[in-house]
C-alpha positions in Angstrom: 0.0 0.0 0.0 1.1 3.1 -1.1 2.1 5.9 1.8 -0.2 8.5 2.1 1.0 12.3 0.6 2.1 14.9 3.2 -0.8 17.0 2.3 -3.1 14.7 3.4 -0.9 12.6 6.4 0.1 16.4 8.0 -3.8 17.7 8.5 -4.1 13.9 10.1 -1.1 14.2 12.4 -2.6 18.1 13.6 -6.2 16.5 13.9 -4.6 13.4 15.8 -2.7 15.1 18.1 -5.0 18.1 18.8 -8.1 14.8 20.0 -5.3 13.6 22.3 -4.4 17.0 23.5 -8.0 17.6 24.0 -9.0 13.7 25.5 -5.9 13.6 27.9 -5.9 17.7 28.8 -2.5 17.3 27.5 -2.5 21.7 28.0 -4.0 21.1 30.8 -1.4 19.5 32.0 1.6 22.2 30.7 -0.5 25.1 32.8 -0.5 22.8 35.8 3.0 22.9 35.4 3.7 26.9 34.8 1.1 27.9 37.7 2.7 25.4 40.0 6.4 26.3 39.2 6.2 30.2 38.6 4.6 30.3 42.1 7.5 27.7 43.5 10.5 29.9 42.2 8.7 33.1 43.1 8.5 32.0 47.0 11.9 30.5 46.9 13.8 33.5 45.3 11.5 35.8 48.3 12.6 33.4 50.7 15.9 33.4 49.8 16.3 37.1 49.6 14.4 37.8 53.0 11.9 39.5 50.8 8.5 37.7 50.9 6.2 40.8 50.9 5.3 41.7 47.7 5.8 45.7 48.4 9.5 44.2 47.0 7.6 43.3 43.4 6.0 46.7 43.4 9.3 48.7 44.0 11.0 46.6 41.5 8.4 47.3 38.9 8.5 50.8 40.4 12.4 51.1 39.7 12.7 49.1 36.4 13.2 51.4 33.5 10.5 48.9 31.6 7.7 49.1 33.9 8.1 52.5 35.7 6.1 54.5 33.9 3.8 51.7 33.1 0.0 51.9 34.3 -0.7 49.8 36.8 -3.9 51.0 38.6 -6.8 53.0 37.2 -9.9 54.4 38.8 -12.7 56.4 37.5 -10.8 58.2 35.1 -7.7 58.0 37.1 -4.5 56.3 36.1 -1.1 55.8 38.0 2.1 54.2 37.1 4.0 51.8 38.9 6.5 54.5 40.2 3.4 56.8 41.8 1.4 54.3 43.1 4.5 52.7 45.0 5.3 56.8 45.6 1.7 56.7 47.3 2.4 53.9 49.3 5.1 55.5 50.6 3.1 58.5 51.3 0.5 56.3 52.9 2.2 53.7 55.2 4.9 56.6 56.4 1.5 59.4 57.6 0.2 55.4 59.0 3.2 55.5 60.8 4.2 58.9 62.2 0.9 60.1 62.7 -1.2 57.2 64.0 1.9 54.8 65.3 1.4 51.7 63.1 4.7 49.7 63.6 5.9 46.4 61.8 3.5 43.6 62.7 0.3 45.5 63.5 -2.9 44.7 62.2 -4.8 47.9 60.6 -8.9 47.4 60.0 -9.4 48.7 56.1 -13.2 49.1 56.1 -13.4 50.6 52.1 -15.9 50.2 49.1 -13.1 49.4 45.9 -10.9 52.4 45.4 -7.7 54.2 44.3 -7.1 54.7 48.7 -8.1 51.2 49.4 -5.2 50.3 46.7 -2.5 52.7 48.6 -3.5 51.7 52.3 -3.2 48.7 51.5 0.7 49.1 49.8 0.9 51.5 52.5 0.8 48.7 55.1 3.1 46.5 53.7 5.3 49.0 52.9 6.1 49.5 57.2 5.9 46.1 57.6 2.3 46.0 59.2 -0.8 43.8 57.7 -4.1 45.1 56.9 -7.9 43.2 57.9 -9.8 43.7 55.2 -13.5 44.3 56.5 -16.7 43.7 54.5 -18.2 47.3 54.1 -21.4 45.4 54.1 -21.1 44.5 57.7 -22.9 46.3 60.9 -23.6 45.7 64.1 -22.5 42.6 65.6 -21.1 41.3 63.0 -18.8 44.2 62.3 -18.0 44.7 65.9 -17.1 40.5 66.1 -15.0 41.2 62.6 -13.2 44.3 64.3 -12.5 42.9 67.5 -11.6 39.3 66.0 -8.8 41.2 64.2 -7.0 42.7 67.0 -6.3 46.4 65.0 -6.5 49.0 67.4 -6.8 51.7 64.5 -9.5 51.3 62.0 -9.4 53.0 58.5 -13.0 54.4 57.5 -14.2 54.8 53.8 -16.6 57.7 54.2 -19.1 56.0 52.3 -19.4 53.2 55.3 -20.0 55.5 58.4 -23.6 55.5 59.0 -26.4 53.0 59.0 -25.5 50.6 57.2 -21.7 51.0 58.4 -20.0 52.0 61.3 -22.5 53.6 63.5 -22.7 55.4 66.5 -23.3 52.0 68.4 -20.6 50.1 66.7 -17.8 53.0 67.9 -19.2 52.9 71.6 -19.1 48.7 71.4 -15.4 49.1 70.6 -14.5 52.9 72.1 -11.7 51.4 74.4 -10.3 48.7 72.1 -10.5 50.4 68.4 -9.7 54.4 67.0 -11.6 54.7 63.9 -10.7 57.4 61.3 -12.6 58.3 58.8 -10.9 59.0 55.6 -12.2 62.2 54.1 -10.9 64.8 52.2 -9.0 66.8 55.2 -6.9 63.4 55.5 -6.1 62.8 52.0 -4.6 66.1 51.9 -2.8 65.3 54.2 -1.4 62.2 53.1 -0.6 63.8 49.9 1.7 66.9 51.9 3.3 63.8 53.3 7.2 63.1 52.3 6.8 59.0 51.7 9.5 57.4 53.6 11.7 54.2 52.6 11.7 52.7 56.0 14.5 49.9 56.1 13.6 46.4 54.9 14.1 44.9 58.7 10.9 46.2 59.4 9.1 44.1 56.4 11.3 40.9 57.4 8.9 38.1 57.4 9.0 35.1 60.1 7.9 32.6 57.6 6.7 32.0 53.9 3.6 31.1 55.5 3.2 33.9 57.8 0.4 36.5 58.4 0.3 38.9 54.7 -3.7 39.6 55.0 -6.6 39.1 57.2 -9.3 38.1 54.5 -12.8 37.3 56.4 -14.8 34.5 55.2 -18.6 33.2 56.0 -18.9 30.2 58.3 -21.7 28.0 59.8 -21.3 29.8 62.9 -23.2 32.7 62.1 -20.6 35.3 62.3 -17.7 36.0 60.0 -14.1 34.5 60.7 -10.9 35.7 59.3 -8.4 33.5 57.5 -5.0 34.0 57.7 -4.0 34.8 54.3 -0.5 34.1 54.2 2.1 35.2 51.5 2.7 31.7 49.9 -1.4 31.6 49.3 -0.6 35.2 47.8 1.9 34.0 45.5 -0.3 30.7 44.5 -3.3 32.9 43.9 -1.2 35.2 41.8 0.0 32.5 39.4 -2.9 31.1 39.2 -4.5 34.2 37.9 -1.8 35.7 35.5 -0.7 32.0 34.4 -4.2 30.7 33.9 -4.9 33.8 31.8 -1.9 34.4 30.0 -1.7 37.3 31.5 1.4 39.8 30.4 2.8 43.7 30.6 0.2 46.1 28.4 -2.5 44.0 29.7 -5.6 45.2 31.6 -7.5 43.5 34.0 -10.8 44.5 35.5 -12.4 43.7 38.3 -15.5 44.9 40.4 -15.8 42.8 42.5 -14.9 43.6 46.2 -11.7 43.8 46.8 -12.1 42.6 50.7 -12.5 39.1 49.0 -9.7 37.0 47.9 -10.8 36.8 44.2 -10.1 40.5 43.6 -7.5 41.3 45.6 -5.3 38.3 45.7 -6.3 36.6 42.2 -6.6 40.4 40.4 -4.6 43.3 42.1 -1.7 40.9 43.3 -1.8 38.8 39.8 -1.8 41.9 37.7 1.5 43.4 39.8 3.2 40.0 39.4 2.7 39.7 35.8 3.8 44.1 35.5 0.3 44.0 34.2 -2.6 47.1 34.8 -5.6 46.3 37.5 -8.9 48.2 36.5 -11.1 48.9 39.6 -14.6 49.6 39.5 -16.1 50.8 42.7 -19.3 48.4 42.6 -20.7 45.9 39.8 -23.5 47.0 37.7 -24.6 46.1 34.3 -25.4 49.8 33.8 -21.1 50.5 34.2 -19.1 47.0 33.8 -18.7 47.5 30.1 -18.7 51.4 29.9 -15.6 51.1 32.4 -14.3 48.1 30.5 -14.1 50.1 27.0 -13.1 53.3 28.7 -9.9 51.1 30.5 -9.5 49.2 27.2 -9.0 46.1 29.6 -8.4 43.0 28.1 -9.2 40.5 31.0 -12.2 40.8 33.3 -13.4 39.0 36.4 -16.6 37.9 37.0 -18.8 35.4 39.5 -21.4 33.3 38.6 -24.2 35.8 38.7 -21.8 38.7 37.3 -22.3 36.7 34.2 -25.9 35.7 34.4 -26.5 39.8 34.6 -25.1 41.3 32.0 -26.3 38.1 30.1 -29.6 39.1 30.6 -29.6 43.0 30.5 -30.5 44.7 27.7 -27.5 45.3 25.0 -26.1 49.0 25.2 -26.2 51.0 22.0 -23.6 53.8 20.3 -26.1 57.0 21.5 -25.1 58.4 17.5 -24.9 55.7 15.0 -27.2 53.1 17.2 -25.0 50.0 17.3 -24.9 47.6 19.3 -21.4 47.6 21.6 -21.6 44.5 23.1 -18.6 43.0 21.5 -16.9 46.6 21.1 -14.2 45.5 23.4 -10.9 43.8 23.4 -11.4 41.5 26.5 -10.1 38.0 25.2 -10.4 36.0 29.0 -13.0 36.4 31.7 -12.2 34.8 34.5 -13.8 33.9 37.9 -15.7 31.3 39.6 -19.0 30.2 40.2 -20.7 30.4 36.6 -23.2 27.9 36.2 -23.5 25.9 33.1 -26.8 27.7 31.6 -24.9 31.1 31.2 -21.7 29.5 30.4 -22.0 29.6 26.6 -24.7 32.2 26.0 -22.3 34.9 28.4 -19.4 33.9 26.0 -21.3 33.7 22.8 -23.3 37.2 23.8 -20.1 39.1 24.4 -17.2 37.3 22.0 -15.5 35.9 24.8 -12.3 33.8 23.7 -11.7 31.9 26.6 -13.3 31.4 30.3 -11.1 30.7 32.6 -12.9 28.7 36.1 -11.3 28.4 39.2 -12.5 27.2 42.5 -11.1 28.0 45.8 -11.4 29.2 49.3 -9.9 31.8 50.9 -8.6 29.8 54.1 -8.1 26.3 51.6 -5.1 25.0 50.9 -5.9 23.8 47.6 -7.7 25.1 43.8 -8.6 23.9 40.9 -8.9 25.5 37.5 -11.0 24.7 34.1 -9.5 26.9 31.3 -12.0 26.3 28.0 -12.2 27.8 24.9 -14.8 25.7 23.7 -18.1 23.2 25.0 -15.2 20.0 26.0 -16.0 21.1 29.8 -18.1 23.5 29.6 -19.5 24.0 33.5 -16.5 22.2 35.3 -14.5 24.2 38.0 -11.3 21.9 37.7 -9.9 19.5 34.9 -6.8 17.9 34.8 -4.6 16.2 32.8 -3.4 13.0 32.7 0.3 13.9 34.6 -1.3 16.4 37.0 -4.2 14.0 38.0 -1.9 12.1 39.6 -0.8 14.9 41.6 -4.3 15.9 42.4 -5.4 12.9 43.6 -2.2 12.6 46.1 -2.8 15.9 47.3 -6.8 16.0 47.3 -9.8 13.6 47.3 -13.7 13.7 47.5 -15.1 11.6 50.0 -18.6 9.8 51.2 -21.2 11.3 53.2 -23.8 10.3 55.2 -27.3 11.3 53.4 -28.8 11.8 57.2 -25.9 13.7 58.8 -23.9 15.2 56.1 -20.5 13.9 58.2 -18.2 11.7 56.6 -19.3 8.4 55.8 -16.5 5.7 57.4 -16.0 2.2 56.7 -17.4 -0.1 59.4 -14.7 -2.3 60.0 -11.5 0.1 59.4 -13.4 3.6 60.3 -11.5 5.2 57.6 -13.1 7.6 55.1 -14.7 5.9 52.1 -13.1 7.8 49.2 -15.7 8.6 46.1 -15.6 7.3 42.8 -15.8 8.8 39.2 -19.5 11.0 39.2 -20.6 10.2 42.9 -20.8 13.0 45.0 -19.2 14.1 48.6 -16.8 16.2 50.3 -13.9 17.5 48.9 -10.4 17.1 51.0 -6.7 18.6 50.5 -4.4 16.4 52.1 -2.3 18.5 55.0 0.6 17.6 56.7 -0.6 15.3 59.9 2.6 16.7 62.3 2.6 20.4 60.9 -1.0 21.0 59.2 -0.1 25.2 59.5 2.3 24.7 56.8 -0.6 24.0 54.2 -3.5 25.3 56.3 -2.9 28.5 58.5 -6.5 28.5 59.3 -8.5 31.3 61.2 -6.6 34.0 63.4 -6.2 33.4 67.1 -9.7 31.2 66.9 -7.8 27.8 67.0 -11.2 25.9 67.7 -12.6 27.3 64.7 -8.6 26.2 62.8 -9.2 22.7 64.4 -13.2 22.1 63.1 -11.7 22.5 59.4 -9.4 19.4 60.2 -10.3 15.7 59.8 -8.3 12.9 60.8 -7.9 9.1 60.0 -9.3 9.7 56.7 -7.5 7.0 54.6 -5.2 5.9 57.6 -4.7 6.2 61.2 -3.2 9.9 62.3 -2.9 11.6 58.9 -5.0 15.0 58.3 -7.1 16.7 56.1 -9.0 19.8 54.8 -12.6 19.8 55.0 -13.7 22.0 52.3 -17.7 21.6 53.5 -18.1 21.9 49.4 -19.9 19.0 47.9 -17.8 17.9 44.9 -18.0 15.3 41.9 -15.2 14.3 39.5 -15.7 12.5 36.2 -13.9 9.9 34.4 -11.7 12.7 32.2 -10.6 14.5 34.7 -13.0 17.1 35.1 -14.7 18.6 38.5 -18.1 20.2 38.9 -19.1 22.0 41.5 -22.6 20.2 43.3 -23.5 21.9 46.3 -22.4 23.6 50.3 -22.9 21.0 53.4 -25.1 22.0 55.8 -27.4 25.4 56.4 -25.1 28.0 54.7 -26.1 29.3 51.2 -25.1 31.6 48.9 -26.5 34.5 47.2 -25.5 37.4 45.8 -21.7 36.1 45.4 -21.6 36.0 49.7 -22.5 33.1 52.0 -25.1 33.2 54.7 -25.3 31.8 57.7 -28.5 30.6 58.7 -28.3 31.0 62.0 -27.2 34.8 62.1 -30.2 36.1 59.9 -32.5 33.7 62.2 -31.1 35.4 65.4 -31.8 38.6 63.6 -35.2 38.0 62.3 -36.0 35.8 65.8 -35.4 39.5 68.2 -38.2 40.9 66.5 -40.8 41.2 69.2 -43.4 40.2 66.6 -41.6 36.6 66.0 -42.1 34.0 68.1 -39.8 31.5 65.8 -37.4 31.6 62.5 -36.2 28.8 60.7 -34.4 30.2 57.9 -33.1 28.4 54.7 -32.3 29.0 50.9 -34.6 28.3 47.8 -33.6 28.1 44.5 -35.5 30.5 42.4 -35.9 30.3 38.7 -33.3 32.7 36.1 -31.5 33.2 39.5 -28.1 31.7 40.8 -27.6 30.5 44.4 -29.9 30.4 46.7 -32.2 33.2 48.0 -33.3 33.5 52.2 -36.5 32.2 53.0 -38.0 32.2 57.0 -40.4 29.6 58.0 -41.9 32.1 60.6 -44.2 31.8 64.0 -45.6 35.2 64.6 -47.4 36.3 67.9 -50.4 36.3 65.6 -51.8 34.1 63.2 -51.9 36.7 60.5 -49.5 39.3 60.4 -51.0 42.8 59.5 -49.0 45.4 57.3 -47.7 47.5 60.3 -45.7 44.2 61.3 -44.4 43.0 57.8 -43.7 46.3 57.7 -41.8 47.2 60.8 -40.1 43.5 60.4 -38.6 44.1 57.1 -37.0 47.6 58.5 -35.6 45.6 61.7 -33.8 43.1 59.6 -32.3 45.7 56.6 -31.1 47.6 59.7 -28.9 44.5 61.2 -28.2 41.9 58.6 -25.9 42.9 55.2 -28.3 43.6 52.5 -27.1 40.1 50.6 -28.4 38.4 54.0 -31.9 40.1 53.8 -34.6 36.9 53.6 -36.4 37.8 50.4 -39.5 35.5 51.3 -41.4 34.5 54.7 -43.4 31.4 55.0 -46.0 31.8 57.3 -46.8 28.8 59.3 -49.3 28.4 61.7 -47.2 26.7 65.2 -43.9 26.7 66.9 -41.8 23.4 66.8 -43.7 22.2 63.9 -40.2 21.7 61.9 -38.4 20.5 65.3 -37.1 16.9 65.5 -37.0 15.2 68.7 -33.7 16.5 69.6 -35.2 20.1 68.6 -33.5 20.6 66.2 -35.2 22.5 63.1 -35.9 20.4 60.2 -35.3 22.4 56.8 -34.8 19.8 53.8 -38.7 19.8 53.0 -39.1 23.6 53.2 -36.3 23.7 51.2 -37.6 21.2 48.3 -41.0 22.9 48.5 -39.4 26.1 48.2 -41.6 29.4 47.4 -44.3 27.5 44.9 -47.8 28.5 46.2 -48.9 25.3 45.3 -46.1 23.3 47.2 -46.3 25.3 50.6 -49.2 23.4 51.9 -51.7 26.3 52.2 -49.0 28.7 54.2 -49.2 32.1 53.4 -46.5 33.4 51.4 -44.7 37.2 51.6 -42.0 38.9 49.2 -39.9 41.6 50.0 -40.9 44.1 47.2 -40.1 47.6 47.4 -38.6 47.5 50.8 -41.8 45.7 52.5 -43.3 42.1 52.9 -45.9 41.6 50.5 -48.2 39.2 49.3 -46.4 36.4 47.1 -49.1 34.4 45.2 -49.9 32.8 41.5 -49.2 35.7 40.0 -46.0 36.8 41.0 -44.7 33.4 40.8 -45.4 33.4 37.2 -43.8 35.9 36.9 -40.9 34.7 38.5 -41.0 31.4 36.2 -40.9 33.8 33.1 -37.9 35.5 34.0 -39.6 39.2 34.7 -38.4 39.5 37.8 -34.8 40.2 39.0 -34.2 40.2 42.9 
């Protein structure tokens, strides 16, 4: 048989090898690789030069004749280089220093909506050495008292916009008078931060204990109720940052925009640090809206955004925005080639990146106190919903380092073998709990857990998993993996949900709702609701009288906007007619079958059902649950 011609045997070779590439996530497998090594060399080259803090990356961009006088952050029409912003952070962490006495090793409270001075505070810490808390502007009352006090900072840094109701009130400064100063960051101090001469204070006062010591305090949503903060430390900053500028092929003259808060990990560690690694620009919008996310995209030409999952499912669904003049459609008037993020769900997935031109996704999941991600980069359907895949090489890494387990259907805790009473590890498809593996003698070298709350360290800890003494990670995320390699995302054990990009603890907004005087028990949970991501807060509520009248609904939905972040406002009530009717015999409230019934009038068993519509409880009924069902409504 005659060999075939090299026009025809080449295109077969390409073909060939591109189906195995794509089968065995052969690229997959290279960006494992470069994420895994860039951040390797990056902490051992800090480590061995005693400078882990990465205010050393921004003064070397700052000083390198390359990237000095390239942008690096931009703001509502602002822009600064390299060599001002580190200027500013000069500026900023010496007037921290002389004027309010922040030495090497404090912890400073950075209460700020996204901004230019949250950038510089920030820089401004690490440049004396000192570590910043960054506090959920959404928080009040308890909450934001517990966040500030869990922290240790005796000096608080205000964002104007954040002192007031629903902020730092009156009550919250007298809760904390002896323990915290709070200053307000208004105009008066910015000038004055700007008439300060920035100081180079020597690097002995940035010298770092260890590669995984304290860079950030990063608070994240428990099952507790209120919010705990993880120790951040500056290897997780370095992972993070390859992770971001690796997975997107991120490189100097690129933009990348974010508006998502910057007191979560994803923007500040996996956008602001990956953009300074890579000598890249970070775009900051204050807040997300689909009325500004591509008006500041275009105007700060970025090329990379971030998103999460209902970022996407948005500006999917808002109306396309139009040239005012010629009338054209601009949804694709953009250069961004990557949008990266986590949490976007498999029915916006293709119409998001179809709508908008978008080249490539790039999925990640994480945590901000795990030791462990994973990533799905796709430019096409092949995984199209998966938070991790993996090649064949770095599966084998994977599964050493991480494993999804059994859990019991009734308690949601591990499921162990009878005889051994070691986990029971899951197989290809079938559900459970995702693990990293830690080290059993020395778990704070993978895990560095939650600061000075070692109970809270210890919960996220499971031993004798696969054999006697050794330790893992309990993510308390409900995982599957499938036969190619690839991870989806299922569900959160136990009463926390999410919605609107936070989690919420049960158990907060029902201690909350509960002190109304009106409410004589809350048993609070999330429902699904259709052409909407996560899951929304529902009470199952007891009121002094069988039927509330206005004046209560009323007066109930101002007491909860008043305590609880607006993201942890129930959206629906439930009225049912007796206390304990969802207690088990241990009293403990049941919440599976409110869940399943969720907010259909038809499924709720005659209760009467409320909606929180135009700042008061309503009536919910038929009508407005068709209208829910055909997408008309956005909550």
């Amino acid at each position: 048989m005659a060999p075939l011609p090299l026009p025809v045997t080449i295109p077969l070779a390409v073909a060939s090898a591109a189906y195995l590439s794509a089968r065995l996530s052969l690229a997959h497998d290279l960006l494992f690789l470069r994420i895994t090594t860039a951040a390797l060399i990056s902490v051992v080259r800090a480590v061995r030069t005693n400078k882990l803090s990465l205010f050393y990356v921004l003064e070397a961009h700052a000083r390198h004749a390359s990237t000095a006088a390239a942008p690096f952050l931009l703001f509502e029409g602002k822009s600064y280089t390299y060599a001002e912003t580190y200027a500013r952070a000069l500026q900023y962490g010496t007037w921290l220093h002389t004027r309010h006495g922040v030495r090497a090793g404090d912890v400073v409270a950075v209460d700020f909506q996204n901004s230019d001075t949250f950038v510089f505070l920030w820089f401004g810490l690490w440049a004396i050495g000192a570590r910043p808390a960054f506090i959920n502007y959404n928080l009040t009352g308890t909450p934001l008292v517990h966040s500030l006090r869990e922290s240790s900072a005796r000096l608080a840094v205000l964002d104007p916009r954040v002192v007031g109701a629903h902020g730092v009130t009156d009550e919250v400064r007298r809760e904390l008078e002896s323990a915290v100063e709070f200053v307000v960051f208004d105009g008066a101090l910015e000038g004055e931060v700007n008439a300060t001469v920035g100081v180079r204070l020597p690097d002995e006062v940035r010298a770092v204990e260890s590669h995984v010591g304290l860079a950030i305090l990063i608070y994240t949503s428990g099952t507790t109720g209120l919010p705990k903060p993880a120790v951040v430390s500056w290897t997780k900053i370095y992972m993070a940052a390859s992770l971001s500028a690796k997975g997107t092929g991120m490189k100097k003259g690129d933009v990348f925009y974010t508006s998502m808060p910057l007191y979560h990990s994803s923007a500040s560690c996996l956008g602001v640090c990956a953009a300074l690694q890579a000598g890249a620009a970070i775009a900051i919008g204050r807040k997300f809206s689909t009325k500004t996310f591509w008006k500041e995209v275009r105007a700060m030409d970025a090329s990379i955004i971030q998103y999460v999952g209902e970022t996407c499912r948005y500006l999917t669904v808002a109306p396309p925005e139009t040239d005012p003049t010629t009338g054209e459609v601009l949804d694709r008037k953009h250069r961004v080639r990557v949008a990266m993020g986590n949490g976007l769900r498999p029915d916006v997935w293709a119409k998001f990146k179809d709508r908008f031109n978008i080249d490539t996704i790039f999925e990640f999941y994480a945590a901000t106190e795990a030791p462990v991600g994973t990533w799905n980069l796709s430019r096409n359907a092949h995984a199209l919903g998966a938070i991790g895949r993996y090649g064949l090489l770095s599966r084998l890494f994977v599964n050493h380092r991480s494993a999804i387990i059994l859990l019991s259907p009734a308690t949601s805790q591990p499921l162990r073998d009878a005889k051994t009473g070691l986990c029971i590890r899951a197989g290809p498809n079938q559900p459970g709990e995702f693990l990293a593996r830690l080290p059993s003698d020395d778990t704070n070298a993978r895990f560095q857990g939650y600061y000075h709350n070692a109970a809270a360290t210890d919960s996220k800890i499971l031993r004798d998993v696969f054999a006697k003494g050794d330790a893992w990670f309990r993510s308390g995320d409900i995982l599957t993996w499938d036969d190619d390699g690839k991870i989806y995302f299922s569900d959160r054990i136990g009463d926390t949900y999410r919605w609107k990009s936070e989690n919420v603890s049960t158990a907060e907004v029902a201690q909350e709702v509960g002190s109304h005087p009106a409410v004589r028990e809350a048993n609070v949970y999330g429902v699904e609701l259709p052409h909407h991501d996560g899951r929304a807060g529902c009470v199952a509520i007891v009121f002094a009288t069988p039927t509330p009248d206005a004046s209560v609904l009323k007066s109930l939905a101002e007491h909860v906007d008043e305590r609880l972040p607006r993201y942890a406002v129930p959206l629906f009530l439930r009225v049912v007619k007796e206390v304990g009717m969802q207690s088990t015999g241990t009293m403990k409230l049941q919440k599976q079958a409110l869940r399943d019934q969720g907010i259909d009038p038809e499924r709720v068993q005659g209760d009467e059902l409320f909606w929180l519509n135009g700042g008061v409880y309503k009536p919910f009924g038929p009508a407005q649950w068709r209208a829910l069902q055909g997408g008309r409504v956005k909550l």
